[in-house]
Phi, psi and omega in degrees: 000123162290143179302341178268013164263348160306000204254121211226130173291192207258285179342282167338295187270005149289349178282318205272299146014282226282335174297339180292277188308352164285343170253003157091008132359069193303126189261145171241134175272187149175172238184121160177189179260354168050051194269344155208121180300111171243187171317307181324288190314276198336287182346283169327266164351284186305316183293285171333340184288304167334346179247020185172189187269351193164126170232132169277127181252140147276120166269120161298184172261171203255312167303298192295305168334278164353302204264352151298315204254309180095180179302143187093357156223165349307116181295322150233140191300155224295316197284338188283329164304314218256338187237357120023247155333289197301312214264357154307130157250018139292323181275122189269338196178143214233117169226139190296160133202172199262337187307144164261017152218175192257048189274357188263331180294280196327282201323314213248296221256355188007065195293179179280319198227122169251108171252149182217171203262165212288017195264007189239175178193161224287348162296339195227044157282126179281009167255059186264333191266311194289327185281333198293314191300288190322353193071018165274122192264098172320108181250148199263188203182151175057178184300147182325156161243115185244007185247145150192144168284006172290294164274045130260349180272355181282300203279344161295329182283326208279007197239322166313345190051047161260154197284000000 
């Protein structure tokens, strides 16, 4: 499979999803904006894998960045993002979504494990209460977060000499 049959509309990847759980599959989601892919993301990902048999990533949308992010982002668009994501082969299946948290993905795709990175705890993932009614289990995943694309994008401007 190319990495770019993995970037799945949500239907589609709920058919293949409910076939992963039909072979006993434990599924895992995680979820970002991936606005410039580092290390930091490869971790995250790779921790996440680590919780199950298949993982599904959520790709914010070019809107949901925006309204996460503020102006000046995405630097790159949902599908260059999304095909990334995809061409990791930690990663089983890749979906854009608009939502500004993934509780309509937990909802639809009802994966085993939702992980998200060290930058949460297990109090303050904000779909923490909807995977618990789901039976869904929250995993915190990867490495400190000493990566951000925020300061890579600072020490790049501060090396650019732009004012």
């Amino acid at each position: 499979m190319s990495y770019r049959e993995k970037i799945l509309p949500l239907e589609t990847l709920a058919e293949r999803a409910a076939a992963w759980r039909v072979r006993s599959a434990k599924i895992v989601l995680a979820n970002g904006c991936f606005v410039l892919l580092h290390v930091g993301h490869v971790r995250y990902l790779k921790g996440a894998r680590a919780e199950g048999d298949k993982l599904i990533v959520g790709v914010n949308s070019d809107r949901g960045v925006r309204a996460l992010k503020g102006p000046g982002r995405p630097i790159l668009p949902q599908q260059a993002r999304a095909e990334l994501v995809a061409a990791l082969g930690v990663v089983d299946a890749v979906v854009i979504f608009d939502e500004p948290d993934v509780g309509a993905l937990l909802r639809r795709l009802r994966p085993d494990v939702h992980a998200k990175g060290t930058d949460y705890t297990e109090d303050s993932v904000p779909e923490r209460a909807l995977a618990g009614e789901l039976g869904v289990r929250v995993a915190i995943v990867g490495d400190a977060k000493a990566h951000s694309t925020r300061d890579l994008l600072a020490r790049l401007h501060a090396r650019s000499g732009a004012p």
